[in-house]
BALUMPA-475352 format. One line per field, with one value per residue (C-alpha): residue number from 1; residue in three letters; x, y, z. Coordinates in nm, 3 decimals. Example, Ala and Ser with C-alpha at 12.3 -4.5 7.8 and 13.67 -1.06 7.14 Angstrom:
# BALUMPA-475352
k	1/2;
r	ala/ser;
x	1.230/1.367;
y	-0.450/-0.106;
z	0.780/0.714;
This chain:
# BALUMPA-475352
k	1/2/3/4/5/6/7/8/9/10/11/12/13/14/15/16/17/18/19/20/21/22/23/24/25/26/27/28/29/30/31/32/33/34/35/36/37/38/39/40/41/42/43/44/45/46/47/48/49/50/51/52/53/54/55/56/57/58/59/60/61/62/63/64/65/66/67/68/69/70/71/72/73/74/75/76/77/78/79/80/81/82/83/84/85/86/87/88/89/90/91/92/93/94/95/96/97/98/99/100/101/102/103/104/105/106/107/108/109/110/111/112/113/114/115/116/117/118/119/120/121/122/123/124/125/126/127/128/129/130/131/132/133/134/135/136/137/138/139/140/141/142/143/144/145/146/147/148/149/150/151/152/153/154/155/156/157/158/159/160/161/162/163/164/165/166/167/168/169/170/171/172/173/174/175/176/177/178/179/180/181/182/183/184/185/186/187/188/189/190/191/192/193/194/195/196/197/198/199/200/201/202/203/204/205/206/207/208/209/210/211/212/213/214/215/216/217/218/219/220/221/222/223/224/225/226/227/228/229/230/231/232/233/234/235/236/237/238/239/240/241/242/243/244/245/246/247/248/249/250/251/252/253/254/255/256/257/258/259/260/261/262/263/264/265/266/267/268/269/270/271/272/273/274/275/276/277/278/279/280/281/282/283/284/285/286/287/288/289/290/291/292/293/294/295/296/297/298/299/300/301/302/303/304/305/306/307/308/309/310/311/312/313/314/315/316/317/318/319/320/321/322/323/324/325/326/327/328/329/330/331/332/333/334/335/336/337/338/339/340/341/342/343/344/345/346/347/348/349/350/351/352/353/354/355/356/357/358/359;
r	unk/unk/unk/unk/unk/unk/unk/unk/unk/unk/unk/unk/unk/unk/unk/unk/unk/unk/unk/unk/unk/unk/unk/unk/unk/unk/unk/unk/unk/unk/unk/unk/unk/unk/unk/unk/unk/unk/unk/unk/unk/unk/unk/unk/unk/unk/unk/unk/unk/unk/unk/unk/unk/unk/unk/unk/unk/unk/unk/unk/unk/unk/unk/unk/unk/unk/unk/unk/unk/unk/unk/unk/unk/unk/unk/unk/unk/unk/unk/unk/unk/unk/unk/unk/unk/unk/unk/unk/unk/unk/unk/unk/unk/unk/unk/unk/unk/unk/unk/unk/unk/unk/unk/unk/unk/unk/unk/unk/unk/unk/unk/unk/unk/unk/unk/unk/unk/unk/unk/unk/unk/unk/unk/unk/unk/unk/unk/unk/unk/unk/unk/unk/unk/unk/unk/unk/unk/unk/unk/unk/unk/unk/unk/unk/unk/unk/unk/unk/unk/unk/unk/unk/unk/unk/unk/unk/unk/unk/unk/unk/unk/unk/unk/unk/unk/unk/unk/unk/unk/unk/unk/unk/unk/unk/unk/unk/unk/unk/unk/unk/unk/unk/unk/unk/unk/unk/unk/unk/unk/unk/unk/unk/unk/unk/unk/unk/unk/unk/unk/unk/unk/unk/unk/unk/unk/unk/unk/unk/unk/unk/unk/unk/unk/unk/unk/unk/unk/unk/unk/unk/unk/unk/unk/unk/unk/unk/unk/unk/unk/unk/unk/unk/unk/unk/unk/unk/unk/unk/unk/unk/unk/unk/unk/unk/unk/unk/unk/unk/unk/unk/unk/unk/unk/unk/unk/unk/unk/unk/unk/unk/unk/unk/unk/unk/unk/unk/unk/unk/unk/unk/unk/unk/unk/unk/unk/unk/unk/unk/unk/unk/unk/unk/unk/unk/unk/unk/unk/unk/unk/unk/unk/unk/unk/unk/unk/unk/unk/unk/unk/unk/unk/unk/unk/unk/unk/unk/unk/unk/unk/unk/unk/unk/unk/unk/unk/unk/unk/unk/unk/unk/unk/unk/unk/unk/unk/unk/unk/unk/unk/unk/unk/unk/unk/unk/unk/unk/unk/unk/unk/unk/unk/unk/unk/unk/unk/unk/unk/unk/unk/unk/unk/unk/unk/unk/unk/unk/unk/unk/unk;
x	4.027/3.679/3.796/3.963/3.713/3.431/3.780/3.784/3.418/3.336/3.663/3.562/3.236/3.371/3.611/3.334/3.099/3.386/3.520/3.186/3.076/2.850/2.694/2.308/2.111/1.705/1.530/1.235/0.971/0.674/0.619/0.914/0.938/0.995/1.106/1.063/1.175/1.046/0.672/0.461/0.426/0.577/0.819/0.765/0.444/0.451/0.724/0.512/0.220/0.422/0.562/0.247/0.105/0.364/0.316/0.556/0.511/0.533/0.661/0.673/0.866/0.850/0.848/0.448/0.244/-0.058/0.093/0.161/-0.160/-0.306/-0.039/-0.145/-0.515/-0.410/-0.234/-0.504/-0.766/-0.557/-0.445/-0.658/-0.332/-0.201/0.081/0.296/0.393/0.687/0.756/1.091/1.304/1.613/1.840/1.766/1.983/1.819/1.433/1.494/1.670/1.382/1.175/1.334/1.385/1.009/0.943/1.145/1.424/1.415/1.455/1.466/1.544/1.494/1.646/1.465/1.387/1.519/1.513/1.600/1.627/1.752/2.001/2.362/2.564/2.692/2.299/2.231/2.189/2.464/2.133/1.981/2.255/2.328/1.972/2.013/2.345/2.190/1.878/1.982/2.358/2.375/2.033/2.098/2.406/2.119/1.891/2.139/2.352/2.044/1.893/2.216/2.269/1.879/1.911/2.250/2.043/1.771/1.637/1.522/1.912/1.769/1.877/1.862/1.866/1.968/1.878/1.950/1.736/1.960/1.906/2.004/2.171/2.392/2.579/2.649/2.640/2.356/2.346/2.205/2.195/2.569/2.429/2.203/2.430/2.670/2.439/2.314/2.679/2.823/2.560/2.741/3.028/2.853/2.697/3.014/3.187/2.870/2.818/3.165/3.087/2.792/2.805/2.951/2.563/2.374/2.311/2.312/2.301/2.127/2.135/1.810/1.858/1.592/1.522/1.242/0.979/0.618/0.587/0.445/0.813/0.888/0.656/0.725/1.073/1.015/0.872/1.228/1.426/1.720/1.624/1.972/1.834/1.556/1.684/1.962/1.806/1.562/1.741/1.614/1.217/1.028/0.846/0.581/0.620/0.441/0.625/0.977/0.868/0.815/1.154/1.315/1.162/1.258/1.611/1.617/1.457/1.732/2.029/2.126/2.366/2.264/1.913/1.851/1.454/1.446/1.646/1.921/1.966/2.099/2.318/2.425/2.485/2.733/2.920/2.947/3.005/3.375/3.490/3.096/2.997/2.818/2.628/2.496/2.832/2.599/2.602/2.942/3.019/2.821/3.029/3.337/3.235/3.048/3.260/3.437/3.092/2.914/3.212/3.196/2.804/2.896/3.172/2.891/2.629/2.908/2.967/2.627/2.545/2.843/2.745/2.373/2.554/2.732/2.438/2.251/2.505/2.584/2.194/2.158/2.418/2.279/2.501/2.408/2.488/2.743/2.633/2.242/2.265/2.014/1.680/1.874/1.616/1.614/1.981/2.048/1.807/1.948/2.274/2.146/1.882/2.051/2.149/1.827/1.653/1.967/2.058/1.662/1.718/2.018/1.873/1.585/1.776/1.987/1.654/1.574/1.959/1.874/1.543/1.741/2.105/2.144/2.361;
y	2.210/2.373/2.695/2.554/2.405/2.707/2.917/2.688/2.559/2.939/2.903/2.565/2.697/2.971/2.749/2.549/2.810/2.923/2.599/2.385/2.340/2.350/2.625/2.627/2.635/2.585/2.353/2.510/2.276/2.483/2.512/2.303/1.995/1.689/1.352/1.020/0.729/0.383/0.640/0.390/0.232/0.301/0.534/0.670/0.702/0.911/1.108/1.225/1.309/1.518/1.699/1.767/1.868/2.109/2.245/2.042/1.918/1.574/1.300/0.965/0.667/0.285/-0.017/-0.153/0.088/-0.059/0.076/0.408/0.446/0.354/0.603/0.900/0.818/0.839/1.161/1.291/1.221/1.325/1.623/1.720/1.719/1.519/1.409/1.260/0.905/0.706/0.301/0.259/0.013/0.166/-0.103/0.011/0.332/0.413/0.378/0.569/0.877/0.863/0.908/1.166/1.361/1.314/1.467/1.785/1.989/1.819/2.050/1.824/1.433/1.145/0.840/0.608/0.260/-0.044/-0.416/-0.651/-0.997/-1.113/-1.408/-1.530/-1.451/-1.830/-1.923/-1.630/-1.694/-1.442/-1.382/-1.215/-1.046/-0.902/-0.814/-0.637/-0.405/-0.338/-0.176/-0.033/0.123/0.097/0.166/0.511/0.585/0.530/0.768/1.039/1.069/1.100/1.364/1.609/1.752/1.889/1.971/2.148/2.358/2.487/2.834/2.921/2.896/2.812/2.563/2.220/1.832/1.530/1.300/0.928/0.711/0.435/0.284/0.228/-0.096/0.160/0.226/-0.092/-0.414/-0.653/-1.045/-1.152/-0.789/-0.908/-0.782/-0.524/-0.348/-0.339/-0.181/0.063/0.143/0.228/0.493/0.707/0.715/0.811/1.097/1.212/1.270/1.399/1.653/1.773/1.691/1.921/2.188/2.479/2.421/2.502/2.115/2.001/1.628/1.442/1.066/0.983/0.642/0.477/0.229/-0.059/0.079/-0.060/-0.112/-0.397/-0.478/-0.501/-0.762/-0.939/-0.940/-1.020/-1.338/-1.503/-1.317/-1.505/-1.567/-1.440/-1.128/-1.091/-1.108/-0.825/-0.569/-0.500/-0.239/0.075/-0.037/0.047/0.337/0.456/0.557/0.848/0.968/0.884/1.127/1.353/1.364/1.276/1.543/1.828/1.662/1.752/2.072/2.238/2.094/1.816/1.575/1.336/1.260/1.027/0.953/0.890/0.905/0.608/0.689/1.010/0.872/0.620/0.946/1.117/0.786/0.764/1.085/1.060/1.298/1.348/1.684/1.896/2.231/2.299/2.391/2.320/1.923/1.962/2.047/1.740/1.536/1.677/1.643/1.300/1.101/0.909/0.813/0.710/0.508/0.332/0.284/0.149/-0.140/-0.259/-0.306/-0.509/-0.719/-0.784/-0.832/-1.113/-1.253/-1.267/-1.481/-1.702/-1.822/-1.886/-2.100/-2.265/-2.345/-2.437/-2.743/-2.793/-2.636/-2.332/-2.009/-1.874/-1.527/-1.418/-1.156/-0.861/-0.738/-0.520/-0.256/-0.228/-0.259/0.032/0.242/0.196/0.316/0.650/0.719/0.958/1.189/1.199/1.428/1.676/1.543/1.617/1.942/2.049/1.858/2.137/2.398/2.259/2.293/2.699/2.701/2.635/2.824/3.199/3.134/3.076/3.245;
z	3.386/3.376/3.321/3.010/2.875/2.924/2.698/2.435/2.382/2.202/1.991/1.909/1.822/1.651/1.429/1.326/1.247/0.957/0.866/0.804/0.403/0.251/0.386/0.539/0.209/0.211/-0.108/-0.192/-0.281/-0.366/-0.794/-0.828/-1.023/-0.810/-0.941/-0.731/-0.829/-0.645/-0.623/-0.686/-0.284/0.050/0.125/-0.229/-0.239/0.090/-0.018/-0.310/-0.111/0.113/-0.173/-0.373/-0.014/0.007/-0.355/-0.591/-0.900/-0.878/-1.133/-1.003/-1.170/-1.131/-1.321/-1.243/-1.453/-1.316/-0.948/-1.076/-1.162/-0.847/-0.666/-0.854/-0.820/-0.401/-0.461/-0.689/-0.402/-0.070/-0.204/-0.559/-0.709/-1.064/-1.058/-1.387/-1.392/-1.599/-1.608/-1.629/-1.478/-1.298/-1.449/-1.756/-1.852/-2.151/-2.064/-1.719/-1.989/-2.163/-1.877/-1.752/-2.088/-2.144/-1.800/-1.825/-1.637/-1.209/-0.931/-0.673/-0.738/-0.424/-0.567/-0.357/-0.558/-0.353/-0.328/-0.033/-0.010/0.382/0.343/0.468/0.180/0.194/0.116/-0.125/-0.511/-0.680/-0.912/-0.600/-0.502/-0.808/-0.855/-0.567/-0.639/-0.980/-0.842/-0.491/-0.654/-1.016/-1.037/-0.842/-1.062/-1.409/-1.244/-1.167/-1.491/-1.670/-1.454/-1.422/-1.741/-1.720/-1.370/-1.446/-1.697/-1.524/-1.575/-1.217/-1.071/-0.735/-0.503/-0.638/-0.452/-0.521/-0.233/-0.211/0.002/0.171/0.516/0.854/0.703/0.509/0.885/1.033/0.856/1.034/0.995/0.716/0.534/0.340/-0.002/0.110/0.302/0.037/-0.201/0.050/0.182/-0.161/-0.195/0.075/-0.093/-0.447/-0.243/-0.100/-0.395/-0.613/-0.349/-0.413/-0.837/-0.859/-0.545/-0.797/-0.973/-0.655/-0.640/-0.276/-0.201/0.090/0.227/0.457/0.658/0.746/0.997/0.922/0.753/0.733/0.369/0.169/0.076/0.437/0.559/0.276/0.393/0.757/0.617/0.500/0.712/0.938/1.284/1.391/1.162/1.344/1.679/1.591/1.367/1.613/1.825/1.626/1.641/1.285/1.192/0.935/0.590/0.618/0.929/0.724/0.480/0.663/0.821/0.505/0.307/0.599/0.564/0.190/0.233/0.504/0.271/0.484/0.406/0.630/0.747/1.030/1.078/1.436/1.789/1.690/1.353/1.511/1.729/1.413/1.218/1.479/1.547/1.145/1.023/0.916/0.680/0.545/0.522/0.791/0.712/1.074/1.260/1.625/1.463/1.408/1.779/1.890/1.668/1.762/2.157/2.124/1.931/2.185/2.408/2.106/2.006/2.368/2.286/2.024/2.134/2.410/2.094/1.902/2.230/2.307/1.871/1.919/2.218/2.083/1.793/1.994/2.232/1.907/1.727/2.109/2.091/1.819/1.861/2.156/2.422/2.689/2.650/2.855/2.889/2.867/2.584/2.651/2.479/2.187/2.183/2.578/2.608/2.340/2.523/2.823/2.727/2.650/2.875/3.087/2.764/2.529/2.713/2.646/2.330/2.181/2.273/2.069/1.821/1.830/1.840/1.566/1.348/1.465/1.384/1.034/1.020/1.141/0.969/0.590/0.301;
């Protein structure tokens, strides 16, 4: 059995060096005009100060003027860099055009405006929920087809991106998230097929999922969340805007498809990869080989997200809980303790994989 495996893990390796698309591609950033939408605070905002550090031109759209002007004030004084800013609201298909008409030919475009409101959908207004699908998706969809046909025309011919900035709720659906994740879910599928739409133009797509981010929007959220909500979307921990940035903007710039931010959203990318595509064919041979485990991982996080349901609602009427339901972040740790040490390591080697091998 061992001696089968060590003969087929090189064919493997080999098959998936020639069958994986698109090919390893690198976004240059540097003198390149970079479009943000959502710029004006948070994950924006830090996005566009990583991209002027590394050279970019930045434009930065949102619908608070008076924000946009403090944003490129911050970017003028961290890195002595203007940058041009738009109001526009995303909704609106014709005022985000004219934005991006008046702000020329985009090289590389992060879609990354989003609103969330936590509710049960049974409690939530359809106003809000609406609200939400029209910024998070059709908002997306406004900025896009008014970007392409500029982007489509641009005189340098070099690699172009299109990334979309969803969120770990865009994996697995969370209590109280019913709306949100929708929103954030559909904008997989718009990648999938514009990556396939716009590939023969040297336009290369990316999807960077977040997990909580400290943002004014997010405290602002923790205030109405669920307490079910709380208690389950805990498992991933939160991070920084400034470090999401930074891992979303190395996403973009190798080409990738999909760009976790931290150690579970790459386990939540291999256990959800499906039919997306895969440029790096050493990811594809961790897919391939950890798709079963990560499925078991992740049956013992739906039994202990159900049974951390069940002892609520049995609470809350007043009854004990049958089974103690675990600390979420400890109890996803736990599970793969034993591997990350491993795991971190491909997942460096993945990256001087995509430094040394491009067409």
């Amino acid at each position: 059995m061992v001696l089968l495996s060590l003969i087929l893990l090189p064919i493997l390796l080999v098959l998936l060096y020639f069958i994986v698309r698109p090919r390893p591609v690198t976004i240059p950033i540097k003198n390149r005009h970079v479009f943000i939408t959502g710029g004006s605070s948070g994950i924006g905002l830090a996005l566009a100060q990583q991209a002027a550090s590394h050279g970019g031109r930045v434009s930065l759209l949102a619908r608070s003027l008076n924000k946009l002007q403090e944003a490129k004030e911050s970017i003028r004084r961290s890195s002595g860099l203007d940058v041009s800013i738009f109001s526009a609201d995303v909704r609106d298909y014709d005022a985000v055009q004219k934005a991006v008409n008046d702000a020329g030919p985009i090289d590389v475009l992060i879609v990354n405006q989003g609103v969330f409101v936590p509710q049960e959908l049974e409690k939530q207004g359809l106003d809000e929920i609406k609200f939400m699908i029209d910024v998070n998706l059709m908002g997306s969809f406004n900025v896009i087809k008014a970007a392409l046909p500029l982007m489509k025309e641009r005189k340098d011919r070099l690699p172009a991106s299109i990334s979309l900035i969803s969120s770990q709720a865009g994996q697995v659906g969370i209590y109280g998230y019913t709306a949100y994740s929708a929103s954030k879910f559909g904008l997989r599928g718009l990648a999938e097929a514009l990556q396939q739409e716009v590939i023969a133009d040297n336009i290369h797509v990316s999807v960077v999922y977040p997990p909580d981010t400290d943002t004014p929007g997010f405290e602002k959220e923790n205030e109405v969340r669920p307490e079910l909500t709380k208690l389950l979307a805990g498992s991933s921990g939160s991070m920084k805007a400034d470090e999401v940035a930074k891992k979303a903007l190395d996403g973009i710039k190798s080409g990738s498809f999909t760009v976790p931010c931290n150690f579970e959203g790459h386990m939540l990318a291999i256990a959800t990869a499906g039919l997306s595509p895969q440029r790096s064919f050493l990811m594809a041979f961790i897919e391939v080989a950890s798709v079963g485990v990560l499925r078991l991982v992740g049956l013992f996080l739906q039994w202990n997200w159900y049974q951390t349901i069940e002892n609520w609602h049995a609470k809350k009427i007043g009854h004990s809980p049958r089974v103690l339901e675990m600390d979420h972040h400890y109890f996803f740790r736990l599970l793969l303790l034993t591997s990350r040490i491993s795991w971190m390591r491909i997942f460096d080697y993945n990256k001087f994989h995509h430094s040394i091998f491009r067409n």
